[in-house]
C-alpha positions as CSV (number, residue, x, y, z in Angstrom):
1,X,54.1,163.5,160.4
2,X,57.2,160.8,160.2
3,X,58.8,163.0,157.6
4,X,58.7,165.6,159.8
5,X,60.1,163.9,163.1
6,X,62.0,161.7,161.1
7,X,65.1,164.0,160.6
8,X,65.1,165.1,164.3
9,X,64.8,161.4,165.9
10,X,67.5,160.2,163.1
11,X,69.7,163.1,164.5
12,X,69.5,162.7,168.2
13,X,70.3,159.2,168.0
14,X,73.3,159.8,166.3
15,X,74.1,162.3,168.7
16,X,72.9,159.6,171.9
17,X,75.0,157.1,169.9
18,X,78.5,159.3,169.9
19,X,77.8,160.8,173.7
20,X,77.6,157.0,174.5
21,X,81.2,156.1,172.2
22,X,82.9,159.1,174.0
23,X,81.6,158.8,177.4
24,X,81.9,154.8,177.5
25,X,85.7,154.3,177.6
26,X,85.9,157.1,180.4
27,X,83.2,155.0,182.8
28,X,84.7,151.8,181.9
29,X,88.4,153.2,183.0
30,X,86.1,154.6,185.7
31,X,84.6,151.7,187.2
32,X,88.2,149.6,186.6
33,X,89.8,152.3,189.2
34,X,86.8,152.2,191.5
35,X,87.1,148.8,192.1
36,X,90.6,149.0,192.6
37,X,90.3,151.6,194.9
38,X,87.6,150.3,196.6
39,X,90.1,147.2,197.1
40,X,92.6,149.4,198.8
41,X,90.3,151.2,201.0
42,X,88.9,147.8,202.1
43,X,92.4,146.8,203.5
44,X,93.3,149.6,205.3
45,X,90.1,151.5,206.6
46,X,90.2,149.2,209.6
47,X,94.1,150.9,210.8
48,X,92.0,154.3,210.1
49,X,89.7,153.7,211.8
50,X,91.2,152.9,215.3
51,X,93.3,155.7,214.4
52,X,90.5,158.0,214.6
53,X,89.0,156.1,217.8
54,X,92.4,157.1,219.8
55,X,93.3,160.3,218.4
56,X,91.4,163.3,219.8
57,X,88.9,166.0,216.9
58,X,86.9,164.9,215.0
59,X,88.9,165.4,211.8
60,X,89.7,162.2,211.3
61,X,86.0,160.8,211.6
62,X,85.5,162.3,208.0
63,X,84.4,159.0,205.2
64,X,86.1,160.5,202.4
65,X,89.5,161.8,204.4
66,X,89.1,158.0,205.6
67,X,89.0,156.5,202.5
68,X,91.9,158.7,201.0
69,X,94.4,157.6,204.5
70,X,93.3,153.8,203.6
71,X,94.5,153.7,200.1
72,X,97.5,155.6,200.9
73,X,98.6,153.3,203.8
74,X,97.6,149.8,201.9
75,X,100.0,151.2,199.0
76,X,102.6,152.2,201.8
77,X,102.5,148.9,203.3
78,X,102.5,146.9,199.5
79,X,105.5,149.1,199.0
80,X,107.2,148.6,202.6
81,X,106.6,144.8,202.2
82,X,108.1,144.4,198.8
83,X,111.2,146.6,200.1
84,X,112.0,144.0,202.9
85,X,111.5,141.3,200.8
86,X,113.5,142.5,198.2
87,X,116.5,142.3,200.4
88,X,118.1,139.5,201.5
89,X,117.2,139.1,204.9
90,X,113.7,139.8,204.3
91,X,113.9,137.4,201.4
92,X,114.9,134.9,204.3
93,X,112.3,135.7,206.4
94,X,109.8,135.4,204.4
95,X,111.2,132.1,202.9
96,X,111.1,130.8,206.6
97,X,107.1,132.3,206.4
98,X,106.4,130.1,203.3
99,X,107.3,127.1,205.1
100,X,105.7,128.0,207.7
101,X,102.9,127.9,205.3
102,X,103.7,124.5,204.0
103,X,102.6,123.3,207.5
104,X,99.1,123.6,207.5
105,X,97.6,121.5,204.6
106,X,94.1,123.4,203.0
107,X,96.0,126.9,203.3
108,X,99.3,125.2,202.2
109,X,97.7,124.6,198.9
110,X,95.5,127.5,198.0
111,X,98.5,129.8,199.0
112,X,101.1,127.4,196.2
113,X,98.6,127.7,193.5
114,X,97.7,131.2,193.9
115,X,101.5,132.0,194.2
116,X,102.5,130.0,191.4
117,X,99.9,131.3,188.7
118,X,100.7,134.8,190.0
119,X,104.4,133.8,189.4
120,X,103.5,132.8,186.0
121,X,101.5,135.6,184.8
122,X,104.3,138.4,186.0
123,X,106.8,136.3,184.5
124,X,109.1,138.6,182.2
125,X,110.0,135.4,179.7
126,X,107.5,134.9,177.0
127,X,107.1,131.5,176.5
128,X,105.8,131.7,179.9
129,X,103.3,134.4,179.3
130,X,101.0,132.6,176.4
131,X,97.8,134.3,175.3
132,X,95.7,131.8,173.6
133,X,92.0,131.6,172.3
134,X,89.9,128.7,173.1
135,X,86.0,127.6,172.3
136,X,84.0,128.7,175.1
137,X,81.2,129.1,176.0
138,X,80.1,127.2,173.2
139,X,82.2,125.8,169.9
140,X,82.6,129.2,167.6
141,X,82.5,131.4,170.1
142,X,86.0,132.1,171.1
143,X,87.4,133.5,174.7
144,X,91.0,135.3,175.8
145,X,92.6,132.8,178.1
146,X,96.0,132.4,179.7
147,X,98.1,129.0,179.0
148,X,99.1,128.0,182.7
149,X,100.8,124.4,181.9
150,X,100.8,121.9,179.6
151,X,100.3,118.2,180.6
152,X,99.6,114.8,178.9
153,X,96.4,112.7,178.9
154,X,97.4,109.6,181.1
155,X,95.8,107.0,178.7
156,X,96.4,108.6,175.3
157,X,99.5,110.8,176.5
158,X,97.4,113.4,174.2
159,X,98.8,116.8,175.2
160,X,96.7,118.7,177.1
161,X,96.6,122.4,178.2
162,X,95.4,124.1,181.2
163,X,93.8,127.5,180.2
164,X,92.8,130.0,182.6
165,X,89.5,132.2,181.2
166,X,89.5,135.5,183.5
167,X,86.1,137.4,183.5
168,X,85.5,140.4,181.3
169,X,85.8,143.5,183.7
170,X,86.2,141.4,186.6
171,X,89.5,139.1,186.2
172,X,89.6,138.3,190.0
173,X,87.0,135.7,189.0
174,X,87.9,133.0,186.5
175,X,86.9,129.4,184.7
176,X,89.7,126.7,184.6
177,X,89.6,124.5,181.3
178,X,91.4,121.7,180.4
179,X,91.3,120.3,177.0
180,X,93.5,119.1,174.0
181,X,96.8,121.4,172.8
182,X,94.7,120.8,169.1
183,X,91.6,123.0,170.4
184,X,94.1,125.9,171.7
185,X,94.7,128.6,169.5
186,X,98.1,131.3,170.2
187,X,97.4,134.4,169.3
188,X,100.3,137.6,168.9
189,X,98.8,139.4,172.0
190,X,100.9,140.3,174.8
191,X,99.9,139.8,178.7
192,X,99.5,143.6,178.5
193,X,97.3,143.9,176.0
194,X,95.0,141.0,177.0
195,X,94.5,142.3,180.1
196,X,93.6,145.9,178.7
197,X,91.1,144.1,176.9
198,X,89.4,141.9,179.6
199,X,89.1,144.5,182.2
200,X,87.7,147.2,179.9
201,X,85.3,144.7,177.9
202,X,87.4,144.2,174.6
203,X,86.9,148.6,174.3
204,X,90.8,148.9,174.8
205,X,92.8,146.4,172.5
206,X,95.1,145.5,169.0
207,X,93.2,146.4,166.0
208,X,93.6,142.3,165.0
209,X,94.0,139.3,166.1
210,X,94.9,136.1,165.2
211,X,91.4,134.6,165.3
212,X,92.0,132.0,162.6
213,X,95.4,131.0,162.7
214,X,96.4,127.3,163.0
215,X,96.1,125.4,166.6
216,X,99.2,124.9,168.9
217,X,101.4,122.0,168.3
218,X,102.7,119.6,170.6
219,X,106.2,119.9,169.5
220,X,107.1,123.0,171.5
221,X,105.4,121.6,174.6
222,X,107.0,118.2,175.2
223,X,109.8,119.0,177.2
224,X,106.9,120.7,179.8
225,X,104.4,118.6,180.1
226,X,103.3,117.6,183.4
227,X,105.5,120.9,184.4
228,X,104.0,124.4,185.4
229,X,105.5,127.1,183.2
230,X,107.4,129.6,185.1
């Protein structure tokens, strides 16, 4: 009997196994744009909404025709809003906005950090845009993090690094870790390509990687330590 369903069971696993490679990078890109879309639905279904409310038919009551409007208006106002800041006037205004910001003390803070990190991250120079491996979770195991800043140890004056660890699939999430420059290790990845490889699950990525190459040296870092990159 197993020589006779041997052969069969050996052949529809292989087949299972190359429907799965095949079909998996298409969900994974799938489920990336979802959640993106979903996003931009979120923001503007509200505006839809009342528009439907106040014009008359019931055309506009449709979900999906809803959903569609939502993401097209959230992109229209992203794009509106980066026109007008673009320009001068609108780069005043919304100078005159962040200060406004400045004012009120819990969102003053979230709103400099979250600026300044995004800042970072889109920065076209590369010394500001440092892909680095670190131990985590545990010692051997290594993850894809971002090197924000670098900073000294105020006893030691040790150099330290502050290395943002995004999720896998979702990067909106994130661990902060700070520990010695001698534990980081720079790899050759772009910001590109380590982001094509956290939000698909390492399925999109380089075909190597400096896993093993030597730790980070100070000497590089001294003139910005205690300063943000960027």
């Amino acid at each position: 009997m197993k020589p006779v369903f041997g052969r069969p069971l050996r052949s529809l696993q292989r087949n299972i196994l190359a429907g799965i490679i095949t079909i998996g990078p298409l969900f994974v890109t799938y489920l990336i744009f979802s959640f993106l879309l979903g996003i931009l639905a979120k923001a503007g279904l509200p505006f839809v909404q009342l528009l439907a409310a106040i014009l008359p038919g019931e055309w506009l009551t449709q979900p999906w025709l809803q959903s569609i409007l939502a993401v097209v208006l959230t992109l229209v106002v992203l794009y509106v809003v980066g026109r007008i800041t673009s320009q001068v006037v609108g780069q005043q205004a919304f100078n005159l906005f962040e200060a406004a910001l400045d004012r009120l003390p819990f969102v003053a803070k979230v709103y400099a950090s979250v600026r300044q990190l995004l800042d970072s991250m889109m920065a076209k120079n590369e010394s500001s845009q440092r892909v680095v491996l670190v131990d985590f979770p545990i010692a051997g195991q290594k993850s894809i993090g971002f090197l924000t800043r670098t900073l000294a140890d105020e006893v030691t004056g040790e150099p330290l690094a502050a290395v943002l660890l995004p999720n896998a699939i979702n990067p909106t999430s994130a661990f902060l870790q700070i520990l010695p420059m001698s534990r980081v290790t720079e790899t050759d990845l772009n910001m590109e390509q380590a982001m094509s490889m956290i939000m698909t699950g390492g399925a999109v990525g380089p075909e190597t990687i400096r896993f093993t190459k030597p730790a980070l040296t100070a000497a590089g870092d001294e003139a910005t330590v205690a300063k943000p990159i960027g």
